[in-house]
C-alpha positions as CSV (number, residue, x, y, z in Angstrom):
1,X,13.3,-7.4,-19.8
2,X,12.4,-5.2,-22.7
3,X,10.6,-8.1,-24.0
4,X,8.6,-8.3,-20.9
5,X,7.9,-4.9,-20.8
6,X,6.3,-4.9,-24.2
7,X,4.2,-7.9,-23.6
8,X,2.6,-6.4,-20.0
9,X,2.7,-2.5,-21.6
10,X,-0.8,-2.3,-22.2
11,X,-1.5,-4.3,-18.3
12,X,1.0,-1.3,-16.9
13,X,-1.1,1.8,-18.8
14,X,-4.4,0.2,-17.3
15,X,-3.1,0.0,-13.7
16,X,-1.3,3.7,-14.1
17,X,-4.5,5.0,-14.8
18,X,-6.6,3.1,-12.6
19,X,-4.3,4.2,-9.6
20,X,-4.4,7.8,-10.8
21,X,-7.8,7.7,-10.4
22,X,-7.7,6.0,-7.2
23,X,-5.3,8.3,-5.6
24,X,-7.6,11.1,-6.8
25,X,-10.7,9.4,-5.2
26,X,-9.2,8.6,-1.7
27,X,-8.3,12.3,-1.2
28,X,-11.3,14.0,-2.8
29,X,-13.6,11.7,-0.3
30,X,-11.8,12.3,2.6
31,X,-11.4,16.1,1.5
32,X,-15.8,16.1,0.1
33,X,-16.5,14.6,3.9
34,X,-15.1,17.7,5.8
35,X,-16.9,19.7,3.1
36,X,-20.1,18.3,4.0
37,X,-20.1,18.3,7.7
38,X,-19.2,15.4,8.4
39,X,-17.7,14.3,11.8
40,X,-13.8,13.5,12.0
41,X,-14.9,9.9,13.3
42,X,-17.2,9.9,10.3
43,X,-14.8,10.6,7.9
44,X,-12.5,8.1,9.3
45,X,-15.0,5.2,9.0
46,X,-15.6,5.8,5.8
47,X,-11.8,5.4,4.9
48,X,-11.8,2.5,7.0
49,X,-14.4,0.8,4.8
50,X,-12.2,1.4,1.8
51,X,-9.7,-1.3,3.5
52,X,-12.3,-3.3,4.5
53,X,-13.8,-4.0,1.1
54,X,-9.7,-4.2,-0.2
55,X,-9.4,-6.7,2.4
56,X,-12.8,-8.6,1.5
57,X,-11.9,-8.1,-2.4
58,X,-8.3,-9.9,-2.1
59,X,-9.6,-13.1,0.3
60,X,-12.7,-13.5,-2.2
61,X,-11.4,-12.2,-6.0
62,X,-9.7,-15.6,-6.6
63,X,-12.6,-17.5,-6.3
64,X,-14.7,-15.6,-8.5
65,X,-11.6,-15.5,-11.6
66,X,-11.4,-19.0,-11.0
67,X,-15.1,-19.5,-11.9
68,X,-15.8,-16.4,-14.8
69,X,-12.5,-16.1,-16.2
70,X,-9.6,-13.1,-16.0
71,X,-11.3,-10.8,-18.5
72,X,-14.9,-10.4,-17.5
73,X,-13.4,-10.0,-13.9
74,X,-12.2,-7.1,-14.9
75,X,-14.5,-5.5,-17.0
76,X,-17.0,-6.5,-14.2
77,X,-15.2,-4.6,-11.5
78,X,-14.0,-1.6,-13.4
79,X,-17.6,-0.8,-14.1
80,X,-18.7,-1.3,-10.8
81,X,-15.4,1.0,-9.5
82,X,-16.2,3.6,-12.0
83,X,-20.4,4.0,-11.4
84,X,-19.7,3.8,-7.5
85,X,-17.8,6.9,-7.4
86,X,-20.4,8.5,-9.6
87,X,-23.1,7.6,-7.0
88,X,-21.2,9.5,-4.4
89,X,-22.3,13.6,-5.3
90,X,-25.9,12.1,-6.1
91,X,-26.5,10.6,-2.5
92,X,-25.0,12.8,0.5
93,X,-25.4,10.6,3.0
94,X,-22.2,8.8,5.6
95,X,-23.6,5.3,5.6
96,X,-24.2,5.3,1.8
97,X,-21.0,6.4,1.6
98,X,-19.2,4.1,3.7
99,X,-20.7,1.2,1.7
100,X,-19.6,2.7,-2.0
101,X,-16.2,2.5,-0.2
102,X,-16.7,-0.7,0.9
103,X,-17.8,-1.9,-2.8
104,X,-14.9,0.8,-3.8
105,X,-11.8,-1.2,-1.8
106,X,-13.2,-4.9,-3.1
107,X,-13.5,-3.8,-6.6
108,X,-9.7,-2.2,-6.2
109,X,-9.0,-5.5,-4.8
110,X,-10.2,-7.5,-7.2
111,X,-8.2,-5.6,-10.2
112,X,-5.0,-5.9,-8.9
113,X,-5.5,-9.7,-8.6
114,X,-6.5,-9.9,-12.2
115,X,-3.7,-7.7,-12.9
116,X,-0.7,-9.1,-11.1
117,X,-1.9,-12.5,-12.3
118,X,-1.0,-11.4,-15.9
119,X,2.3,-9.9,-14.4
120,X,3.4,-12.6,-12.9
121,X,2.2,-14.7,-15.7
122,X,4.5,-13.0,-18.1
123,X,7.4,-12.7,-15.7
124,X,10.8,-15.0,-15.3
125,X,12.3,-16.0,-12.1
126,X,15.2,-13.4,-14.2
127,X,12.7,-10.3,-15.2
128,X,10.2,-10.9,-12.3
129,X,11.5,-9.0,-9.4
130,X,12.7,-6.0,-12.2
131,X,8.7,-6.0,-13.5
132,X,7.4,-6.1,-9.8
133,X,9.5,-3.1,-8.8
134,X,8.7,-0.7,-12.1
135,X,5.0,-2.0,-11.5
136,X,4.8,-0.5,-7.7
137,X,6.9,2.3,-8.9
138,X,4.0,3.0,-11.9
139,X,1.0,2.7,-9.4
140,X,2.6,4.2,-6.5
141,X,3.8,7.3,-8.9
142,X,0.2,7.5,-10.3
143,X,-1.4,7.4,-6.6
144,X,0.9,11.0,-6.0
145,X,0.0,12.4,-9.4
146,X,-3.6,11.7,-8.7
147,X,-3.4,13.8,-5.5
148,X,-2.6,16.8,-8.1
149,X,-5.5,16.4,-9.9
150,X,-7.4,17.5,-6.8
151,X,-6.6,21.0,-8.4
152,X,-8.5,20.8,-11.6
153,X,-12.0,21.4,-10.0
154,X,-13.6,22.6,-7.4
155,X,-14.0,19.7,-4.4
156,X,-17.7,20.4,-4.1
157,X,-18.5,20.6,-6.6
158,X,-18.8,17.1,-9.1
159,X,-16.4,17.6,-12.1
160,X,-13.5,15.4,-9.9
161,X,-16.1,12.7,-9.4
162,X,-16.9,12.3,-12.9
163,X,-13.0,12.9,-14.2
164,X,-12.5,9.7,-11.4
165,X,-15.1,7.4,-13.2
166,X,-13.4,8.3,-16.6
167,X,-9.9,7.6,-15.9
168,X,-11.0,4.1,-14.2
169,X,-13.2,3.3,-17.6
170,X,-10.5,4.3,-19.6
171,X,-8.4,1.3,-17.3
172,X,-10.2,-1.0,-19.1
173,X,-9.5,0.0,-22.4
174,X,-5.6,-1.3,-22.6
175,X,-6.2,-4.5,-21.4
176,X,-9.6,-5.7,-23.1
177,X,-7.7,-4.5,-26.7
178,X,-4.4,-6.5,-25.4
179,X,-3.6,-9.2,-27.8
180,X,-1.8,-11.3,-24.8
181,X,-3.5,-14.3,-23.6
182,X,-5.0,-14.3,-20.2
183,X,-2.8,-16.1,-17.9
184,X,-4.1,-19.4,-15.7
185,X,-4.9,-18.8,-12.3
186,X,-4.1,-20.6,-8.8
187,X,-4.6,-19.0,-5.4
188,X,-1.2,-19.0,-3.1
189,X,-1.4,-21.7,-0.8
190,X,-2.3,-21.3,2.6
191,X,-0.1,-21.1,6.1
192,X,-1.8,-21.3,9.5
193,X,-1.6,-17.1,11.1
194,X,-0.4,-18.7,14.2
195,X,2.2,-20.8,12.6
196,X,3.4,-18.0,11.0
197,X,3.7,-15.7,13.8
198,X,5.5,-18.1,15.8
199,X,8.2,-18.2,12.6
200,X,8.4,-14.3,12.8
201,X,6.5,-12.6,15.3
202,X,7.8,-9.5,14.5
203,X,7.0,-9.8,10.9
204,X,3.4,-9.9,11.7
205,X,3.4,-7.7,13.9
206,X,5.1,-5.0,11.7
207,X,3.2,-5.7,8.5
208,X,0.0,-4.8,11.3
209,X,1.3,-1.8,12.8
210,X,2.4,-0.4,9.1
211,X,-1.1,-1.2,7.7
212,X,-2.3,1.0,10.6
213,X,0.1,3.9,9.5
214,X,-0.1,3.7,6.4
215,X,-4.1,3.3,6.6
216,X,-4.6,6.6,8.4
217,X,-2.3,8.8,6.0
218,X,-3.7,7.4,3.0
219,X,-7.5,7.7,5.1
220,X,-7.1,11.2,7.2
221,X,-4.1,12.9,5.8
222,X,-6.4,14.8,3.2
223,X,-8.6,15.8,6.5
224,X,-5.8,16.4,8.5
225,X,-4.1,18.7,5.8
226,X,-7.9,20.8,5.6
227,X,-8.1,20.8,9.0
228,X,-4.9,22.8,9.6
229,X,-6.0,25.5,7.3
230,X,-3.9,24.7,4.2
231,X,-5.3,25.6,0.8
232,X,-6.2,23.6,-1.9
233,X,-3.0,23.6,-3.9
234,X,-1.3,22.5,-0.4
235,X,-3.6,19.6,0.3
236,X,-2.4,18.6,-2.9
237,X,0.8,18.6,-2.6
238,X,1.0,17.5,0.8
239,X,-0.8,14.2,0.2
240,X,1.1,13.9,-3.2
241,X,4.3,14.0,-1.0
242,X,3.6,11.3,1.1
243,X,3.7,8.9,-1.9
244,X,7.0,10.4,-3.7
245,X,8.4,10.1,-0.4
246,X,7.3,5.9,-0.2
247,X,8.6,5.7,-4.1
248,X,12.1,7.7,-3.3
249,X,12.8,6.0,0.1
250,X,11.9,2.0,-0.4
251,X,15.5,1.8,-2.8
252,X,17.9,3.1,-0.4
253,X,16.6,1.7,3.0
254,X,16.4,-1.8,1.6
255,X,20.4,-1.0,0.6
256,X,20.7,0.2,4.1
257,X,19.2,-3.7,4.9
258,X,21.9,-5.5,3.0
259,X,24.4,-4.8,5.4
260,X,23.0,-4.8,8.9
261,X,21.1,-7.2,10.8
262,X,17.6,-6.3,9.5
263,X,15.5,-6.1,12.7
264,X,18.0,-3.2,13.9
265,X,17.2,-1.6,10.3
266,X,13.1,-1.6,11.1
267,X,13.6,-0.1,14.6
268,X,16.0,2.9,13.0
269,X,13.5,3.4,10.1
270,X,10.1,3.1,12.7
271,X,11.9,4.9,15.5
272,X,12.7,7.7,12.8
273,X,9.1,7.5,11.5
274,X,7.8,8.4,15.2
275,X,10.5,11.0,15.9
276,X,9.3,12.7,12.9
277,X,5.3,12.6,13.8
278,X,6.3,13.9,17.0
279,X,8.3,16.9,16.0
280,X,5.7,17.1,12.6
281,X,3.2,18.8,15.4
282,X,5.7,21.5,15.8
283,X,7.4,21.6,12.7
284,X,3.8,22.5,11.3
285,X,2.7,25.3,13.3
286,X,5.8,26.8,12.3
287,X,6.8,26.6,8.5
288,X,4.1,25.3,5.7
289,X,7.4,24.3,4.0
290,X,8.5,22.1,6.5
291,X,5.0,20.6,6.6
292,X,5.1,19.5,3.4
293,X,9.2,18.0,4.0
294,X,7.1,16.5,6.9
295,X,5.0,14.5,4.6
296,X,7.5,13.9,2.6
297,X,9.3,12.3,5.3
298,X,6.8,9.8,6.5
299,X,5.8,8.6,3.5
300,X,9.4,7.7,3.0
301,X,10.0,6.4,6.4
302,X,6.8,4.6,6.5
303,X,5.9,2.9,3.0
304,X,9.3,1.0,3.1
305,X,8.6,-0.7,6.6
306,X,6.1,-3.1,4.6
307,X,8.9,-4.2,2.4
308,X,11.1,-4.4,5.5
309,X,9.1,-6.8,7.5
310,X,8.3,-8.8,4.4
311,X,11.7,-9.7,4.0
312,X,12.0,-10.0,7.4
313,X,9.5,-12.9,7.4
314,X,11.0,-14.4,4.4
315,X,14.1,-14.6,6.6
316,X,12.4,-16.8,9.1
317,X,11.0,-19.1,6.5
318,X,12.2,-21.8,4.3
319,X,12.0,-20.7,0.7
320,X,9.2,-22.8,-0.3
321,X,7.1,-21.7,2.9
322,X,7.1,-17.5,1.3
323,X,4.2,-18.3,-1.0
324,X,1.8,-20.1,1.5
325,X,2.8,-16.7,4.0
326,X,2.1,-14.2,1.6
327,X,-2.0,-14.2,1.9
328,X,-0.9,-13.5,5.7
329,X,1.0,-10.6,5.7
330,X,-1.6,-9.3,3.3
331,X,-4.1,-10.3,6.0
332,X,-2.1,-8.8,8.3
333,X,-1.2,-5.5,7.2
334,X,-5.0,-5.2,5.7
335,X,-6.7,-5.3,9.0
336,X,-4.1,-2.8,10.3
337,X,-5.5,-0.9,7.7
338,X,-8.9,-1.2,8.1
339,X,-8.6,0.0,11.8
340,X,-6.3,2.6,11.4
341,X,-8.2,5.7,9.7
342,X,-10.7,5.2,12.5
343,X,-7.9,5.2,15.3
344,X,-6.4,8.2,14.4
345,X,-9.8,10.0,13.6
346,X,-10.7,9.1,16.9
347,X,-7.8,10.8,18.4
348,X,-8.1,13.7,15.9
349,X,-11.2,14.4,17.7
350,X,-10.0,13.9,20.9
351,X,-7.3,16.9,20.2
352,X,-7.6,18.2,17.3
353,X,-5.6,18.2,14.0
354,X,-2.6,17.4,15.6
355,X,-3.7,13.8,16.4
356,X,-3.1,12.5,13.3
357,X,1.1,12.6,14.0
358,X,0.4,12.2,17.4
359,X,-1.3,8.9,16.1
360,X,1.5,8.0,13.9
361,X,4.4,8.4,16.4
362,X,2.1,6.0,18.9
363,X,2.3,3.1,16.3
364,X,6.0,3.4,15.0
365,X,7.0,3.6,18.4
366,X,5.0,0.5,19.3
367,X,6.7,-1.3,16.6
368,X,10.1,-0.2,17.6
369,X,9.8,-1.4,21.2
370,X,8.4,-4.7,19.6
371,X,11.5,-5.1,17.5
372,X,13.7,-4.2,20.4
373,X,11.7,-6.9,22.3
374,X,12.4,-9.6,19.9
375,X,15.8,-9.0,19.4
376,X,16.7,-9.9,23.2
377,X,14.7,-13.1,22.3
378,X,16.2,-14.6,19.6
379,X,19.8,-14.1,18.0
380,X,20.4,-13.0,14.4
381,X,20.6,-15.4,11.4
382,X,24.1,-14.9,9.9
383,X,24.3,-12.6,7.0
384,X,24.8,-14.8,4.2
385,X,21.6,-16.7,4.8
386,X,19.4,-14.1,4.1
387,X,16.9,-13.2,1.4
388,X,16.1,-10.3,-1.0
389,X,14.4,-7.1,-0.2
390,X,11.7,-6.2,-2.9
391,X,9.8,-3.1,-2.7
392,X,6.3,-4.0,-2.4
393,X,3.7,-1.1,-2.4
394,X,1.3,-0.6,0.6
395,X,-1.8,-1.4,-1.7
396,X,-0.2,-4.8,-2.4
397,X,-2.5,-8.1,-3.1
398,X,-2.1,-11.3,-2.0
399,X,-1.1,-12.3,-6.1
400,X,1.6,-9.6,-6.2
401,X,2.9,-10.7,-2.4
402,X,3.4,-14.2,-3.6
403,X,5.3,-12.3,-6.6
404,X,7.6,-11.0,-3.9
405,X,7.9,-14.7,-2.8
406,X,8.5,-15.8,-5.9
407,X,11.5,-13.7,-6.7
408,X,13.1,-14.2,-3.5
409,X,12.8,-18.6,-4.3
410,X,14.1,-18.2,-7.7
411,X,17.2,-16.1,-6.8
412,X,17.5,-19.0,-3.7
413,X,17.2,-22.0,-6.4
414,X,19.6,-20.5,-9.0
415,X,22.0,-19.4,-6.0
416,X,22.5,-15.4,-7.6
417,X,24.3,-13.7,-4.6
418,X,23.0,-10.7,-6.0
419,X,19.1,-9.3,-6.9
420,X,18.0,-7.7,-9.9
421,X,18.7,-4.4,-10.9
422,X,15.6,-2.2,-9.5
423,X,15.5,-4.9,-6.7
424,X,17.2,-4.0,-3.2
425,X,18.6,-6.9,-1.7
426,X,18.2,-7.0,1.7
427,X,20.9,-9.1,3.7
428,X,21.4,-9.5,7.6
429,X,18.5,-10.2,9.9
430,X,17.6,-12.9,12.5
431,X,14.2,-14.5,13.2
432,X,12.1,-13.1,15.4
């Protein structure tokens, strides 16, 4: 592993800072929007582009590495990534904005295809699962330090806009001076969406509903944190919370997995996630402490539900179908979040700041009655034939999902009973 490590150190460095900056940007737009007036539903479109463009980015990237090559790719994209952000304090205006985001989420897109190519590249069916999980615990750390950057400089002002563009130029630096060979590329192959859902409708349906989460707390939390008065330092903090929570979380819940059937484990950790939004409303008004445990709290319930209904797919699927799945989930939980900053901007300004966890306890509680729905339809699949859990962060590509898919075959071909260390395995769930 240590050899691994060395060889991607330089990848890793460029994809810390490149989420560091990211984090920073998707707060200080949301939090820059309020600032200039504009409308909650305007705010949450432009966050919704964001996904959009990530969405677009990871169906289209592949076709354009296999044409130009890894490296140029990259280059290409980080520039584009770093003078879009600049562009944003030079033209005030929503619909501008909304297409830098879009160009913003495809660029995004597009690097962590070229990066997770080289990942995978360098990985074993031994080290891969171990490099996958310090890799989402490196970009998933930097996204909550970059929400503490937010207090370097005033929001209105530009400073955070150009320290954005720096830290994503500087990305580029580690990997165009890396002496490592770029790796060769193949897109995942490709499995029908309706085939798919009828292997594990609840899979789909879950990676959907926790895009559309997971969308409007990385879209509108930062607006929904100004709106309820909170200073700067708290916004911070608050949105910086919500990712330690995801990174803190995903370990123990998939150990909780390993032992239960795994659809009962995703209606605990959902039905949790919307008990908390609900009482969040009240919890609030009452303590700014226990609004910031609040966010700590669904981030941690909410993040790990991705890697939940992952593996519950994988357990409805021969091991050689996971790879040819993966674009879908991706799919899936993308256009989840591509609608959800809008929904829950819309009921923000329907009633107010306290929308957003009203939002968020609507859609876990959707997905728990779903699971409780398919478990009176089909009967679990014995404990001993199930898969691995692997965390898998929210901003996952469709390279790094067929990682996931990856791991989980080569633990099945070389029959290990147990996962990596760093990996959770996740054992006892039926189809559905």
């Amino acid at each position: 592993m240590r050899t691994v490590v060395k060889t991607t150190g330089a990848l890793l460095l460029s994809m810390g800072l490149l989420m560091l900056g990211n984090g920073l940007q998707g707060s200080l737009i949301g939090l820059r929007a309020s600032l200039e007036g504009f409308s909650t539903q305007i705010a949450g479109l432009l966050m919704s582009g964001y996904f959009l463009g990530f969405l677009a980015g990871s169906t289209l990237t592949s076709r354009i590495v296999a044409q130009v090559g890894h490296i140029r790719v990259f280059a290409a994209l980080a520039s584009l990534a770093s003078s879009m952000v600049l562009l944003h304090p030079v033209f005030i205006d929503p619909w501008l904005w909304f297409g830098m985001r879009l160009v913003s989420g495809f660029c995004i897109a597009g690097l962590f295809i070229v990066a997770e190519s080289w990942l995978n590249d360098s990985a074993s069916n031994a080290t891969r699962g171990q490099l996958l999980s310090l890799y989402m615990v490196i970009t998933t750390g930097a996204m909550a330090c970059g929400q503490l950057l937010l207090n370097l400089a005033d929001p209105a002002s530009y400073e955070l806009f150009i320290l954005i563009s720096v830290l994503v130029s500087l990305a580029l630096l580690p990997i165009l001076l890396s002496v490592t060979p770029a790796p060769s590329f193949a897109a995942p192959e490709h499995m029908s969406l309706l085939r798919l859902y009828r292997s594990s409708p609840l899979g789909i349906v879950g990676c959907m509903g926790t895009g559309m989460s997971i969308g409007a707390m990385f879209g509108m939390g930062v607006i929904y944190a100004q709106q309820s008065g909170l200073p700067l330092s708290q916004i911070a903090l608050f949105m910086g919370l919500v990712f330690v929570g995801g990174v803190v979380l995903q370990w123990p819940i998939g150990r909780f997995s390993d032992r239960l059937d795994r659809r009962r484990v995703i209606f605990v950790v959902t039905a949790l996630a919307a008990l908390n939004a609900l009482l969040a409303v009240a919890i609030a008004k009452a303590s700014p402490v226990g609004q910031l445990a609040v966010a700590f709290v669904c981030g941690g319930l909410a993040f790990p539900m991705y890697s939940l209904c992952v593996a519950h797919t994988n357990d409805a699927l021969e091991p050689r179908q996971m790879v040819a799945a993966s674009s879908n989930l991706v799919l899936a939980f993308g256009f989840g979040a591509a609608i959800g900053p809008s929904l829950a901007a819309a009921v923000m300004g329907a009633v107010g700041p306290d929308g957003f966890f009203w939002y968020l306890g609507t859609v876990h509680a959707a997905i728990g009655c779903f699971a409780l729905y398919r478990m009176t339809r089909r009967s679990a699949v014995p404990l001993d034939e199930q898969g691995l859990c692997v965390p898998v962060g929210s901003a996952a590509s469709r390279v790094a999902m067929a990682m996931v898919q990856e791991t989980v075959v080569g633990q099945a071909d070389e029959g290990s009973a147990q996962p990596p260390v760093v990996v959770a395995a996740a054992q006892g769930d039926g189809k559905g």
